[in-house]
Backbone bond lengths (Angstrom), bond angles and torsions (degrees), N, CA, C in turn:
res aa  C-N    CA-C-N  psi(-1)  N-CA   C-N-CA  omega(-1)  CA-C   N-CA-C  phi
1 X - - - 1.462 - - 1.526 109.30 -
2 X 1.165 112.05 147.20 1.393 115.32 -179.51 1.206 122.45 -82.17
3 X 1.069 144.21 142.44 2.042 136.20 173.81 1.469 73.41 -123.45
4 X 1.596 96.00 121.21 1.571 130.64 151.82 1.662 112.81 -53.56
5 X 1.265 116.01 -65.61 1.789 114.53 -174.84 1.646 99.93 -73.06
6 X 1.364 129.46 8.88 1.264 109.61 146.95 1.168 136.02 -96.23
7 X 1.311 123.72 4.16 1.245 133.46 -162.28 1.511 83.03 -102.60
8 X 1.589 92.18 155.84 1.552 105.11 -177.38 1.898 100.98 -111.20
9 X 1.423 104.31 -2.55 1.482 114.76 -174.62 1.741 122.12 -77.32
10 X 1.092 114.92 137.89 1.336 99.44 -174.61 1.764 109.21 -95.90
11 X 1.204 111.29 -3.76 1.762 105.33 -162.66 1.972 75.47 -141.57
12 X 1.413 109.12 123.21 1.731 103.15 154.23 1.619 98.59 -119.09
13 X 1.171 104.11 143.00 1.459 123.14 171.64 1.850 120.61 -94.93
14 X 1.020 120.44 133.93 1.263 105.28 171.22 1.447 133.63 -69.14
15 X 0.945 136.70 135.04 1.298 132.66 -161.00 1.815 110.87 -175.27
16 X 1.113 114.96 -152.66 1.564 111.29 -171.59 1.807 110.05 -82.32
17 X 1.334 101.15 -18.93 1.501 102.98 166.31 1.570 121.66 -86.51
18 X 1.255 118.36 -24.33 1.337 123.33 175.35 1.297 130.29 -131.20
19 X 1.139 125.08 95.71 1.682 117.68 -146.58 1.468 89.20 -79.91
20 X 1.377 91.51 178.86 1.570 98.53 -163.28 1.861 114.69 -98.55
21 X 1.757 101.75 -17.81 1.229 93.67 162.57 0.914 121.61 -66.72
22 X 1.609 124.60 -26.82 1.576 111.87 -160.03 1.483 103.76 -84.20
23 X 1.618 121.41 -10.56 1.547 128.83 -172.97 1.658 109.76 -76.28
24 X 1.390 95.92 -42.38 1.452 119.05 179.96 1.629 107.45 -58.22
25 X 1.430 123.31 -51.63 0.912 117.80 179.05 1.912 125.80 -75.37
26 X 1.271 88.84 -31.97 1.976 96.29 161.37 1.314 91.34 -42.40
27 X 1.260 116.98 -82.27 1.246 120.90 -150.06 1.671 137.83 -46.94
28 X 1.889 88.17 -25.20 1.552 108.07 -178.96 1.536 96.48 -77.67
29 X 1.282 124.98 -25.20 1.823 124.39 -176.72 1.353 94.89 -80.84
30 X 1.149 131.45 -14.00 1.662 126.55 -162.35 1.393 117.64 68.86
31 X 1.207 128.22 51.96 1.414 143.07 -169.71 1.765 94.54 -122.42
32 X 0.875 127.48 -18.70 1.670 132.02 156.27 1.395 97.12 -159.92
33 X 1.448 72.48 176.25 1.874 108.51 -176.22 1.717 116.94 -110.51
34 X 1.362 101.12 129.59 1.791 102.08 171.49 1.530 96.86 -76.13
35 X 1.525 115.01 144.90 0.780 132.02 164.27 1.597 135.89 -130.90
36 X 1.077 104.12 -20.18 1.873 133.91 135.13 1.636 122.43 -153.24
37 X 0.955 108.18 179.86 1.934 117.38 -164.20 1.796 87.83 -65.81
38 X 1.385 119.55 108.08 1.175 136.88 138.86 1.810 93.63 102.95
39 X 1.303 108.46 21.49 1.842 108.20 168.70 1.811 93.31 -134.82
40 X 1.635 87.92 130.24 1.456 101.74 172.78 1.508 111.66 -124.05
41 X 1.231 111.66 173.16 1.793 119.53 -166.70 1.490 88.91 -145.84
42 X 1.395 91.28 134.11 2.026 121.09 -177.75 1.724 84.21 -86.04
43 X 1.343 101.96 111.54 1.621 114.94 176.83 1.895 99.61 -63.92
44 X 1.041 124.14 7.30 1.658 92.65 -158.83 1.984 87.43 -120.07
45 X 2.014 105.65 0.88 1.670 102.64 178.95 1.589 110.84 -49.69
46 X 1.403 111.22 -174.88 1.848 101.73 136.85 1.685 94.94 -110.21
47 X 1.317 80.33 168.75 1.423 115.55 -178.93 1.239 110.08 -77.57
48 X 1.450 113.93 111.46 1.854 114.28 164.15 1.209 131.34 -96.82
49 X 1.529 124.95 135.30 1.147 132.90 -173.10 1.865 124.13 -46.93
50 X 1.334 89.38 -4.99 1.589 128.23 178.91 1.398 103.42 -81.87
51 X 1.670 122.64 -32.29 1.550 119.07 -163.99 1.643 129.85 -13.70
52 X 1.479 95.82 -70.70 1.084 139.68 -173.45 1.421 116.75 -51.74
53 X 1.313 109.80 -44.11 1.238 117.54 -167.93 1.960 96.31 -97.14
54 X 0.952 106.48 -44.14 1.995 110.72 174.34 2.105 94.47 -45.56
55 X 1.309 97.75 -57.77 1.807 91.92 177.66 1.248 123.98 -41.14
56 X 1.731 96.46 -68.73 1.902 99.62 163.31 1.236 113.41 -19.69
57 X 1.543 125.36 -57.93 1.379 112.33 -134.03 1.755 105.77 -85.71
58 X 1.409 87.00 -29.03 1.862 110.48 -175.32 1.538 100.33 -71.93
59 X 1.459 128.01 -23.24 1.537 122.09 174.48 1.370 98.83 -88.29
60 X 1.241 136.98 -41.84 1.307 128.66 -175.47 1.919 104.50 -115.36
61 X 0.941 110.65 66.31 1.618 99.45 161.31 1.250 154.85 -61.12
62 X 1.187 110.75 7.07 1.905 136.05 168.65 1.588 90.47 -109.20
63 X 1.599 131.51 -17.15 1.347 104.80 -176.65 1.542 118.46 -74.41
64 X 0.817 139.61 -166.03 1.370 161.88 -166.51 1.787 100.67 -148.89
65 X 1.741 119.85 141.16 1.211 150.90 164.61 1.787 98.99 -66.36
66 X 1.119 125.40 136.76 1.173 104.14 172.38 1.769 96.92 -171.49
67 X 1.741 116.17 168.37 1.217 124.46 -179.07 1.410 129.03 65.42
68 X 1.515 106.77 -110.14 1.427 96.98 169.29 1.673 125.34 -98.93
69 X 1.803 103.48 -0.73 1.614 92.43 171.80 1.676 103.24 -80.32
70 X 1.736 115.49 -27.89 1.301 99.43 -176.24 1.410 124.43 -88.21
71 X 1.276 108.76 17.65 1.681 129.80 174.52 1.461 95.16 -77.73
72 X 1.385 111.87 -60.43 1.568 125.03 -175.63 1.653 107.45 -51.96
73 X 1.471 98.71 -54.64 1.857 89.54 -176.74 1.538 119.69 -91.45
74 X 1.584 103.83 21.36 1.581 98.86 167.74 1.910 87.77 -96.85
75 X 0.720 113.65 -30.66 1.960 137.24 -167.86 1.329 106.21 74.14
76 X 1.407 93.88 63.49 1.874 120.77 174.46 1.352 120.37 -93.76
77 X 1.218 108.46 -4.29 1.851 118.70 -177.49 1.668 113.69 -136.20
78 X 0.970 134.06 -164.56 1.507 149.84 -142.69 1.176 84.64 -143.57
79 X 1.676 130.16 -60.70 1.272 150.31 -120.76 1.523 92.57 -84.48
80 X 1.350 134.65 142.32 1.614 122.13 155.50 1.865 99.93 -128.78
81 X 1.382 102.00 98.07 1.442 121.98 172.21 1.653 128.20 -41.69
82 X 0.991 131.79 112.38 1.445 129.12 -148.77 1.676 88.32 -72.73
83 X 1.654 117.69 -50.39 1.116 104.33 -172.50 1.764 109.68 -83.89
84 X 1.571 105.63 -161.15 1.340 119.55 -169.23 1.485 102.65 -131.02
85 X 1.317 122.46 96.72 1.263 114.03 158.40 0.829 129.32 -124.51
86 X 2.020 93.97 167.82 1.317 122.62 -126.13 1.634 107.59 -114.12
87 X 0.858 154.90 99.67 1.611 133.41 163.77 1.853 105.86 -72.16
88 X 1.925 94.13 137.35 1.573 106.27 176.07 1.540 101.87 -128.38
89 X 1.244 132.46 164.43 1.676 107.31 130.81 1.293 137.21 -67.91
90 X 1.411 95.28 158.85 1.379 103.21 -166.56 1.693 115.63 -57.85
91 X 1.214 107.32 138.21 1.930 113.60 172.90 1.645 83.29 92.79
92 X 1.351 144.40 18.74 1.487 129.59 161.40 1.194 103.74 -62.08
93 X 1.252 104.82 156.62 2.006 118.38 165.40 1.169 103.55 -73.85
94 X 1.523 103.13 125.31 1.375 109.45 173.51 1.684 124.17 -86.78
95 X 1.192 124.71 120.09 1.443 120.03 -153.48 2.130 105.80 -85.40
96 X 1.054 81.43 168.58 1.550 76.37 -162.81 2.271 86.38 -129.68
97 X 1.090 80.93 118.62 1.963 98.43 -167.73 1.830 99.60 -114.92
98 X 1.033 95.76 141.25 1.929 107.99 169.68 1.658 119.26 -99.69
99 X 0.875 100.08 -74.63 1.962 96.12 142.79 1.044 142.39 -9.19
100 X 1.434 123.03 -85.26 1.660 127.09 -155.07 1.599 79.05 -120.13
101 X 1.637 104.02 168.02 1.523 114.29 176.29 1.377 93.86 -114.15
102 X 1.419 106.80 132.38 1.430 91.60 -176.58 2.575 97.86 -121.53
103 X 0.968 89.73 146.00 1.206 108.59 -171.84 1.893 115.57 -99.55
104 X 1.518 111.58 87.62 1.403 106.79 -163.55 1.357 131.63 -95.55
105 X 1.536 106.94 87.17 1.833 101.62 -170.59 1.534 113.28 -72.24
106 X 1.640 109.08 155.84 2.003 100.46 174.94 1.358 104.64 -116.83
107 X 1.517 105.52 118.49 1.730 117.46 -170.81 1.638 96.53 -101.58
108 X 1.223 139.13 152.53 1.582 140.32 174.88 1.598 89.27 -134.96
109 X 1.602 76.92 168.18 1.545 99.19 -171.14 1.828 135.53 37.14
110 X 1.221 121.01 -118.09 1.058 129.50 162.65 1.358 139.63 -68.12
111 X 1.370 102.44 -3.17 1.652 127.69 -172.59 1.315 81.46 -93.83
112 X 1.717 124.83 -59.88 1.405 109.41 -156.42 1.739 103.04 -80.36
113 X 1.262 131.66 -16.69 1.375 104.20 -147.73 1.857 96.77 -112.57
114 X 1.496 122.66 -3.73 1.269 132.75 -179.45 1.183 133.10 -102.00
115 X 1.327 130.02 118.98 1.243 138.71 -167.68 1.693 111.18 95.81
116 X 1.046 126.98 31.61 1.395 127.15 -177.74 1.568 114.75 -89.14
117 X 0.997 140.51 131.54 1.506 154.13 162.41 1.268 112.39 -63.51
118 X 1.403 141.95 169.89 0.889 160.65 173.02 1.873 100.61 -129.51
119 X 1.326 120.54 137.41 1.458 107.15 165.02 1.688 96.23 -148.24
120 X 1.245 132.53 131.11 1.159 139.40 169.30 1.720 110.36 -81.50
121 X 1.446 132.11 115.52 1.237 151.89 163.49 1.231 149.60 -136.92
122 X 1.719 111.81 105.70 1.681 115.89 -166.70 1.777 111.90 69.04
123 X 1.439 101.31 28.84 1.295 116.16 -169.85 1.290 135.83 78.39
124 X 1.568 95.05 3.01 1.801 107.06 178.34 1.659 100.36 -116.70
125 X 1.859 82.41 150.31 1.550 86.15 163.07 1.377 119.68 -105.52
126 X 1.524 119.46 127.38 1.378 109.22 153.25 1.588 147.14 -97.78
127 X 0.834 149.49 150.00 1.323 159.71 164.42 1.019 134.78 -30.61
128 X 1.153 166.35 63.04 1.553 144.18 -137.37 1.636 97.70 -152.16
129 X 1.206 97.88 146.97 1.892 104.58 174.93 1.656 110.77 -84.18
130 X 0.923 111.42 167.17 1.675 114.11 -170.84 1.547 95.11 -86.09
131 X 1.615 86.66 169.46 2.013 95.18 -176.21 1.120 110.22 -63.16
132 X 1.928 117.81 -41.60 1.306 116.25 159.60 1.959 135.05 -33.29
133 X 1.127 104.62 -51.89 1.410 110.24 -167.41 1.802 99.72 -88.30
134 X 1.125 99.94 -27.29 1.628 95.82 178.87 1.191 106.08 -78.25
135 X 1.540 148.16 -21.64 0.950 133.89 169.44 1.502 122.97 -69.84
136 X 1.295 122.99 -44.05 1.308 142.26 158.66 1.922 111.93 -43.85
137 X 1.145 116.43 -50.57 1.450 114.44 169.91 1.784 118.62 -78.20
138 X 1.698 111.98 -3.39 1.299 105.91 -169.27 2.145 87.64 -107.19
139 X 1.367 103.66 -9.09 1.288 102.86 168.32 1.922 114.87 -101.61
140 X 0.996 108.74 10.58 1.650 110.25 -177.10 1.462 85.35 -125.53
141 X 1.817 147.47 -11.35 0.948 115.52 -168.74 2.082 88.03 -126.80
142 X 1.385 105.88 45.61 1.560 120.20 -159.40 1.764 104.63 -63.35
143 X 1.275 95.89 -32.33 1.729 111.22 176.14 1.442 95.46 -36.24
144 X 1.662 121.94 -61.18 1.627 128.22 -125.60 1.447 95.25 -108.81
145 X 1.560 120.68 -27.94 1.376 123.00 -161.83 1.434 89.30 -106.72
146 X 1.342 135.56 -75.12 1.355 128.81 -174.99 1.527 99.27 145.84
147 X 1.685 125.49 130.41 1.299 124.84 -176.85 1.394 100.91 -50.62
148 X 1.556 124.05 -44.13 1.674 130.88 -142.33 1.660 94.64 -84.45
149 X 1.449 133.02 -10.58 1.461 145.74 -159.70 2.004 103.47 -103.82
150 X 1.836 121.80 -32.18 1.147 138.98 169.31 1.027 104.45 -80.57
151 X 1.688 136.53 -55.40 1.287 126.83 168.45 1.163 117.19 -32.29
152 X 1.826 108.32 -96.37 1.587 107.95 161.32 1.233 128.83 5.45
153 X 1.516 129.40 -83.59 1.611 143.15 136.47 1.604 121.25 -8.90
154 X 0.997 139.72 -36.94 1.371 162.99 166.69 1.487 106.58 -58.25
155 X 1.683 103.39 -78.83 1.414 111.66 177.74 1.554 119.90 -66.43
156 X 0.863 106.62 -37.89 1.137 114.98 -179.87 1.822 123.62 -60.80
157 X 1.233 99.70 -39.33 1.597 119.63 158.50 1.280 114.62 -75.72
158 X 1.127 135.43 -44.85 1.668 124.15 170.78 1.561 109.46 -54.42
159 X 1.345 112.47 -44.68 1.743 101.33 -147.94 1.662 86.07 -84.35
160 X 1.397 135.68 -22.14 1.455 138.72 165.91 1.774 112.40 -63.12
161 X 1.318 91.20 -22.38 1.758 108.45 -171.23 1.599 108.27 7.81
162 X 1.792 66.52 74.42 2.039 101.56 148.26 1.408 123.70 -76.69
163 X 1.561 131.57 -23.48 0.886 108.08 -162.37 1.685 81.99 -153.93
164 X 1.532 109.97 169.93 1.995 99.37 -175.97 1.655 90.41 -109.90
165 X 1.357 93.68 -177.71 2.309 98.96 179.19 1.066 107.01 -70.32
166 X 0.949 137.40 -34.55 1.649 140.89 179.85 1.501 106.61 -64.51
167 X 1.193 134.48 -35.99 1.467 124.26 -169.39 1.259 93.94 -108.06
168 X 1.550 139.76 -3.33 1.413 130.45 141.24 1.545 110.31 -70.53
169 X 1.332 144.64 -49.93 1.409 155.83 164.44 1.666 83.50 -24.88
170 X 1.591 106.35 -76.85 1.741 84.32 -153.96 1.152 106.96 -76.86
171 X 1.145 145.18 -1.15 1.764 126.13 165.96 1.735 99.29 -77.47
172 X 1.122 104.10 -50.97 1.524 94.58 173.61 1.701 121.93 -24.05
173 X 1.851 97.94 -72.22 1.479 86.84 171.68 1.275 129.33 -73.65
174 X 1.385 121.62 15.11 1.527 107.97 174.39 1.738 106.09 -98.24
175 X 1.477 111.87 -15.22 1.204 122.07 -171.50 1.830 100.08 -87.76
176 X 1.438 118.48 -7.92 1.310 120.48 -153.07 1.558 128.72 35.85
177 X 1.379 107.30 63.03 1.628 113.02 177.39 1.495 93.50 -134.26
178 X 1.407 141.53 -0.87 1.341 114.18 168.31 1.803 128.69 -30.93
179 X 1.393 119.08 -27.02 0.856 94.70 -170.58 1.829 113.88 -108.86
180 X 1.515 94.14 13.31 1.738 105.74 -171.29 1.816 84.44 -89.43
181 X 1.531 118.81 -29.04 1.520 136.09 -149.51 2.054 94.23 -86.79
182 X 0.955 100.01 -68.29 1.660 99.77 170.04 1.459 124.64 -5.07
183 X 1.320 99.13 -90.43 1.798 91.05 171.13 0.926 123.58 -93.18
184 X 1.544 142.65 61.88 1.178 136.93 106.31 1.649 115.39 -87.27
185 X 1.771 133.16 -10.16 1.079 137.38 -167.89 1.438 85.53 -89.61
186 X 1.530 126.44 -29.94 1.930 108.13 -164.80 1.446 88.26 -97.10
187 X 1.303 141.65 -28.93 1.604 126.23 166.54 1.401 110.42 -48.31
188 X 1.659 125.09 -31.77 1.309 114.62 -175.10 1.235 112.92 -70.43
């Protein structure tokens, strides 16, 4: 059985350590909170500005943070995106959430599996692409995010200089926008 005030976790998921009746039933005593079908939240955590994105990751766990939520959690934009998106490969199951909106791009190969972060939060880890590679995919995916939203992102990462031209160069070419990426890098 689980004891809630021992856990140091703020989100338990069901899985082979925590079956889901016994979560289900915490929850009906009010000893946690549902927060989607088979993810629960220890009512007594605080709440991190992270929430949202720790959920994402626990509904989709092969996904990756990416575009404009990871614009937001590098704090590369203005913008704060209602939804959460996600990079998967392509033909993933697409999950179906009540909660959070989640936003599902399909990255292959080297687009999806390079430049990824690790970040530990509220006891979860999430996923997220570096400022580098997110800039490069928020300029190859310019249709969905907005040219004026990569700019932003661009400048905004140089004058913070997160990342050098060369490790934008190679996400560039893995994203294939070196040459959309060029002149705005010699205007800089």
């Amino acid at each position: 059985m689980i004891r809630v005030k021992e856990t140091s976790r703020t989100f338990i998921k069901a899985d082979e350590n925590f079956k889901r009746e016994d979560l289900a039933r915490l929850a009906a005593k009010g000893k946690l909170e549902r927060i989607e079908h088979g993810i629960y939240r220890n009512p007594n955590a605080e709440i991190s500005e992270y929430e949202s994105l720790i959920v994402a990751s626990l509904i989709v766990p092969k996904g990756v943070i990416c575009l404009l939520s990871a614009l937001r959690f590098h704090d590369l934009t203005t913008q704060n995106p209602f939804e959460i998106w996600m990079a998967v490969k392509p033909h993933a199951h697409r999950p179906q959430t009540r909660q959070i909106s989640l936003r599902i791009v399909h990255f292959s190969g080297k687009s999806l599996t390079e430049g990824i972060e690790e970040h530990e939060i509220g006891g979860e880890m999430i996923r997220v692409y570096n400022s580098a590679k997110t800039i490069a995919d928020c300029f190859k995916f310019r249709h969905k995010t907005g040219l004026d939203t990569a700019l932003e992102a661009l400048k905004e990462a140089r004058r913070k200089k997160l990342f050098t031209i060369d490790d934008l160069w190679y996400y560039a070419g893995i994203c294939r926008v070196k040459n959309v990426i060029r002149p705005y890098l010699e205007a800089l």
